[in-house]
Phi, psi and omega in degrees: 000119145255169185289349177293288191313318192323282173333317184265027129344257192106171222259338215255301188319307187288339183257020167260330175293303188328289188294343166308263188336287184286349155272313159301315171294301156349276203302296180295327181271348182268317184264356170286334207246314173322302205249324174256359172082012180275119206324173158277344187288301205278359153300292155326299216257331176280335172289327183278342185288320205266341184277318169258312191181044175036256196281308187328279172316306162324308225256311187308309199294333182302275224297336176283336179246008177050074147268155162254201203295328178271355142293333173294298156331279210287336166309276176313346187276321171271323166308331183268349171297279158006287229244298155312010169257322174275003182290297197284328182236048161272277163344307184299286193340286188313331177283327176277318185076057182258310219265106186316121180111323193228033180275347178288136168306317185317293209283008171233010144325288217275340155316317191293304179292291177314355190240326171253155207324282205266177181277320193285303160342314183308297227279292175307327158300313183294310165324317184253356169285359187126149194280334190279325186272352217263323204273297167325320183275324196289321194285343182279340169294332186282322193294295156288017209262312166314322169291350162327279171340294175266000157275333164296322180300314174288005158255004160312326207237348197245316145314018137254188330255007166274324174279336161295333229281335187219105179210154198120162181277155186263155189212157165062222173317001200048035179257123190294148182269096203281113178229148200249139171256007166291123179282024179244098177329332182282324185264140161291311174244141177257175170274121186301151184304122189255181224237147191261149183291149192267135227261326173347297179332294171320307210281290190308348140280351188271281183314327181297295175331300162293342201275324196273329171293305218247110159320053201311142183307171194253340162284017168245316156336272199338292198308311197296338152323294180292306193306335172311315172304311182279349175293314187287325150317299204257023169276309197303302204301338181270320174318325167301287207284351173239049173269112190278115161327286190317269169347297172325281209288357170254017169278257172146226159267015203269353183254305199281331193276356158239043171275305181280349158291331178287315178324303193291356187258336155290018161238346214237271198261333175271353159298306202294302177307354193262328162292312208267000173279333167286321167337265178320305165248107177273000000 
């Protein structure tokens, strides 16, 4: 990605990721942690797969909000569900011509990009909706993809204090047990923890830059593409492999139903905002 792609966006691309992301993140963590009782880390995590880039986004986002391994897993797991159901009736939609506002390649690209899970999901979808709509979904994927970034920093600096603020095993009724952590009895509140930043973040606008000043050879793009894969293959595979069951089966189902409430408000309500954003900037 450069910055020359960014740009031939246009205001209807950028401000359609913006509002996915950032409506989706919203949406997921006040009804993941509000209505189904779901710690905020697997809120956080099931939220950043649906706002941003799926198994990617889950991995990047554990460390930041300290998930452990079975919120990663039921994260990735709905989300990749999710988003392979939309490889396939994305394409349809677009051939059937129903969704008002987004019957144009541009304008159901940048739904496309902006709406489905994973990149590889994008990049298939768009293909088969067509090569006018594919080019147009894919620079809107990338473009959100960039959003990564600064949504892990604010949840770097926002996330200790969210994790003071409710803590303890839920008992009984199922109400978390509210306990204070200063360790001084004269202060009343203590101070949240502070969390060190993900320093990647850097290396990834750093890499943006240079992508843009500069021509990288396409065979060291290639090599660094593939080693990206196989980090993220034996990333998935370790995670797999230190997964406590038990702890898995007592998340329940409360992880797949607001996997599939995000799935229906990006299709649903960041659809609607991506027609009414072409609408407006054409």
């Amino acid at each position: 990605l450069t910055l020359g792609q960014v740009g031939s966006l246009g205001a209807a691309g950028l401000l359609a990721d913006l509002f996915t992301v950032t409506s989706t993140m919203l949406i997921g963590l006040q009804v993941g942690t509000k209505v189904l009782k779901l710690k905020p880390s697997t809120a956080a995590l099931i939220s950043s797969g649906a706002a941003i880039c799926g198994c990617s986004a889950v991995v990047a986002t554990q460390p930041v909000v300290n998930g452990d391994d079975s919120e990663v897993i039921a994260a990735i797991g709905s989300v990749v569900l999710c988003g392979t159901v939309s490889m396939f009736l994305y394409p349809a939609l677009y051939k059937m011509q129903i969704l008002p506002g987004l019957t144009g390649p541009k304008a159901f690209g940048v739904f496309t990009g902006s709406t489905i899970h994973e990149l590889a999901g994008v990049v298939a979808a768009g293909k088969a909706s067509g090569e006018d709509v594919a080019t147009v979904a894919i620079v809107t994927k990338l473009v959100r993809v960039c959003m990564l970034a600064p949504m892990l920093m604010i949840l770097s600096t926002t996330f200790p204090g969210m994790q003071a603020g409710v803590q303890g095993e839920k008992i009984g009724t199922g109400q978390a047990v509210r306990v204070t952590t200063s360790p001084c009895p004269n202060k009343s509140k203590a101070a949240a923890p502070s969390a060190s930043p993900p320093w990647f973040i850097l290396a990834f606008f750093a890499v943006t830059s240079l992508n843009t000043a500069f021509n990288f050879n396409p065979a060291l793009v290639k090599a660094a593409g593939k080693t990206s894969a196989w980090s993220l293959a034996m990333a998935m595979a370790a995670l797999g492999a230190s997964t406590d069951l038990t702890k898995l089966k007592k998340l329940g189902p409360r992880p797949a139903i607001l996997a599939l409430g995000l799935w229906g408000w990006l299709l649903v309500g960041c659809g609607s905002a991506a027609a009414v954003l072409h609408r407006i900037f054409p």
